[in-house]
C-alpha positions as a printed NumPy array, in Angstrom:
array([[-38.795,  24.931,  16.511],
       [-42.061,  26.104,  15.175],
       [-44.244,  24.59 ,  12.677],
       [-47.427,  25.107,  11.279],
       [-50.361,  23.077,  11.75 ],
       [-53.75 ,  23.422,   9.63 ],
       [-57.088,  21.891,  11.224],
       [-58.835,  21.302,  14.299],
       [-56.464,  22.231,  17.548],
       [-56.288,  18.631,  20.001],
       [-55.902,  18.779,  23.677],
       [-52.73 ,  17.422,  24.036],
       [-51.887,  20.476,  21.962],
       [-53.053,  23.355,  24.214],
       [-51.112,  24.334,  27.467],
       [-52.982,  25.788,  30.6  ],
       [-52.637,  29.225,  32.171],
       [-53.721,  30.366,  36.237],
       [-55.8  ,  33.18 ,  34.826],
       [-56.857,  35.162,  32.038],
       [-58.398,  38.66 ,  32.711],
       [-59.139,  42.037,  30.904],
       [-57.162,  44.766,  32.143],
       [-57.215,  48.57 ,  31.457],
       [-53.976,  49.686,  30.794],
       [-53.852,  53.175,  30.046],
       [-56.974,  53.822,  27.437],
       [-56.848,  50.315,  26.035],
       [-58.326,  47.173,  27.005],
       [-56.138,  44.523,  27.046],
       [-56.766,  40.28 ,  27.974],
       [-53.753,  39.471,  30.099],
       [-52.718,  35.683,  30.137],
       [-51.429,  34.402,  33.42 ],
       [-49.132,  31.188,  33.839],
       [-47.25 ,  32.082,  37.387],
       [-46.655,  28.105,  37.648],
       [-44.712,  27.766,  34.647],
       [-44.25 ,  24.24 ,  33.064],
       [-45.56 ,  25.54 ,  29.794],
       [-42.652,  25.323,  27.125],
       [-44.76 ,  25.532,  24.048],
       [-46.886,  28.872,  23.271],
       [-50.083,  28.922,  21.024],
       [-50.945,  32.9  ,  20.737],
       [-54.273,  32.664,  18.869],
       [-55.052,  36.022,  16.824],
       [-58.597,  36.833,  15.279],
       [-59.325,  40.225,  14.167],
       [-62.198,  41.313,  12.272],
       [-60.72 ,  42.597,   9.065],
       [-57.031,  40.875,   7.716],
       [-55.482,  44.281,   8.13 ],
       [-56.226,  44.049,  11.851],
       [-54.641,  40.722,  11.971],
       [-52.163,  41.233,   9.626],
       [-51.166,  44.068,  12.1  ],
       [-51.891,  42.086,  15.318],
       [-49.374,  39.465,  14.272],
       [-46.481,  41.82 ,  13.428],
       [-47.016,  43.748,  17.47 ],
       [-46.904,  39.841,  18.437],
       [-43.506,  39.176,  16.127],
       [-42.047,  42.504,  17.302],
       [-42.719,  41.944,  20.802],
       [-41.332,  37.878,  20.459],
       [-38.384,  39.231,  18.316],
       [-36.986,  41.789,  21.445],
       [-37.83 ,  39.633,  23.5  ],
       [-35.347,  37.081,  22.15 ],
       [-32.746,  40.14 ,  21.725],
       [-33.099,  40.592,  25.089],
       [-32.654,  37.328,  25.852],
       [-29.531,  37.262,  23.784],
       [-27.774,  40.408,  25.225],
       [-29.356,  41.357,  28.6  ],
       [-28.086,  45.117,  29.258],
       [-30.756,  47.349,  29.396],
       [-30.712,  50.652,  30.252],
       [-33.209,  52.985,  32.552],
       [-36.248,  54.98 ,  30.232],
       [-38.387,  57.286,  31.767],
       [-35.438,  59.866,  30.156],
       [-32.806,  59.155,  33.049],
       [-30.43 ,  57.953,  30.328],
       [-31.001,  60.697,  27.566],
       [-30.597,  63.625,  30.665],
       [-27.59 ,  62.014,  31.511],
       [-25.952,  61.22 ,  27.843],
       [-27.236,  65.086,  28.026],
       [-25.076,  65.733,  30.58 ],
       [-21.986,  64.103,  29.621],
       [-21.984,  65.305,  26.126],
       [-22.393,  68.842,  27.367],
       [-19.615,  68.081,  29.84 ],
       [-17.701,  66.388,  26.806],
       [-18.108,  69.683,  24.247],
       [-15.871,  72.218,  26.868],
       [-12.626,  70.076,  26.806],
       [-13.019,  70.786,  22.905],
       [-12.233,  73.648,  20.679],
       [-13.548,  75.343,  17.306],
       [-16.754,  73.901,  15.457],
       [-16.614,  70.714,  17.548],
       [-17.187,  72.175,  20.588],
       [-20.437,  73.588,  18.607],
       [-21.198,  70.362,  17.421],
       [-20.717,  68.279,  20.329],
       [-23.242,  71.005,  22.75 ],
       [-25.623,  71.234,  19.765],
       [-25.968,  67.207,  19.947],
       [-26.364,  67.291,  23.722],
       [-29.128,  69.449,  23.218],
       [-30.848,  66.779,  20.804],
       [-30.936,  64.551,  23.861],
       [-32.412,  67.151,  25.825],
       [-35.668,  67.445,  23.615],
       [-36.893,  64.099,  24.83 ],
       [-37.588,  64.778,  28.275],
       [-38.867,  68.499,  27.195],
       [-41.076,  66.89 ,  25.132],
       [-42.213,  63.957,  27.383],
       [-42.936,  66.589,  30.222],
       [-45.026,  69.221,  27.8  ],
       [-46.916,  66.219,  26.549],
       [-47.993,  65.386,  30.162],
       [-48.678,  69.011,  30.907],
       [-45.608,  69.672,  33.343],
       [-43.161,  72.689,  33.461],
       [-40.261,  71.513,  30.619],
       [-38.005,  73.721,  31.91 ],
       [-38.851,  72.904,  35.789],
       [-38.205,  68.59 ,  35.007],
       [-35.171,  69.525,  32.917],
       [-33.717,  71.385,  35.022],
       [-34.482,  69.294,  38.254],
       [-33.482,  66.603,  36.218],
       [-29.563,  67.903,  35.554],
       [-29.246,  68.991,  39.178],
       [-29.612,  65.276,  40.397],
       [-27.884,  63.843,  37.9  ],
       [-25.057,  66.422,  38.884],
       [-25.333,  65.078,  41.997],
       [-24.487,  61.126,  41.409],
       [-28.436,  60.241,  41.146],
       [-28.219,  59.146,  37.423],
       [-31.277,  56.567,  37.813],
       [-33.625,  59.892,  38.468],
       [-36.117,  60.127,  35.676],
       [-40.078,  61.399,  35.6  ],
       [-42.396,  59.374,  37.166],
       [-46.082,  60.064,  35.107],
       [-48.028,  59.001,  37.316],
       [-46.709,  60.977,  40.361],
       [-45.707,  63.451,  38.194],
       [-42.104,  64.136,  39.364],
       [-38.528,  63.074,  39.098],
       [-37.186,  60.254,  41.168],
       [-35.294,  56.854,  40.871],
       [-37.12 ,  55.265,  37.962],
       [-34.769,  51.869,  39.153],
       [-37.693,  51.141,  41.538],
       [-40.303,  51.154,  38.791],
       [-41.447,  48.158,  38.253],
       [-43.272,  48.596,  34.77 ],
       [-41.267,  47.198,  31.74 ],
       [-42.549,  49.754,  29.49 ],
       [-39.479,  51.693,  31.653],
       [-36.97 ,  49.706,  29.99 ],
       [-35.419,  50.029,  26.606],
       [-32.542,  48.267,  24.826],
       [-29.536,  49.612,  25.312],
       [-28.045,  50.868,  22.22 ],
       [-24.348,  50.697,  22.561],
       [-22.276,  53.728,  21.206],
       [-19.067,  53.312,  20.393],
       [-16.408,  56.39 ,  20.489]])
């Protein structure tokens, strides 16, 4: 239950957190908020920006980020990022396209290589060989290691499982055949 409250903000209002620090997290600085005791089961996120655009846009990454939070919440399956799913829907579809004929064989390969353009892209835009990730990429997924993906920071493929940022995560979106 939420509800809005105008004026001055009591004491008995306001929760308490272990730590609050400012963090560099890629090329932004960011003020992580730190409750590893728990207890707290009301949040107050204050937001202050200097123009109302800002804010206005502040308060939508908050709702967005609240919002899949609670669709995670909701339906928990998640699959692997770091392009270990989209080299191995790759795969499959590509796999998929031989046991058909005619234009849907040419249909079915030309979508599989849609899914192929993501880690391409991901590894040009971090100044890697494309062709070198992809193609290290298929050979361990042909080999049973579907959780390989690129690591950025070491700059090669490996089981992204072990990652433990979030940003590797993504909903899973479920296709249905």
């Amino acid at each position: 239950m939420t509800y809005l409250k105008l004026g001055a903000v009591n004491p008995d209002d306001l929760g308490y957190v272990d730590s609050i620090s400012v963090e560099e997290i890629g090329d932004a600085r960011v003020t992580v908020v730190r409750n590893e005791q728990g207890g707290n089961s009301v949040t107050m996120v204050l937001l202050r920006g200097s123009t109302y655009s800002i804010l206005d846009d502040t308060e939508m990454a908050v709702d967005d980020g609240v919002n899949t939070y609670k669709a995670l919440c909701k339906d928990n399956r998640i699959v692997l990022g770091a392009v270990a799913t989209e080299i191995e829907l790759a795969r499959k579809l590509k796999e998929f396209s031989f046991s058909e004929t005619g234009l849907d064989h040419y249909a079915i390969g030309k979508f599989a290589e849609s899914f192929e353009m993501i880690p391409k892209t991901l590894a040009e835009n971090v100044g890697l060989n494309a062709m070198e990730i992809t193609s290290t990429l298929y050979a361990d997924h042909a080999n049973g290691n579907v959780k390989v993906g690129i690591d950025l920071e070491e700059e090669a493929c490996k089981d992204v499982s072990t990652l433990k940022e979030i940003i590797s995560l993504f909903l899973v979106l479920c296709l249905q055949g």
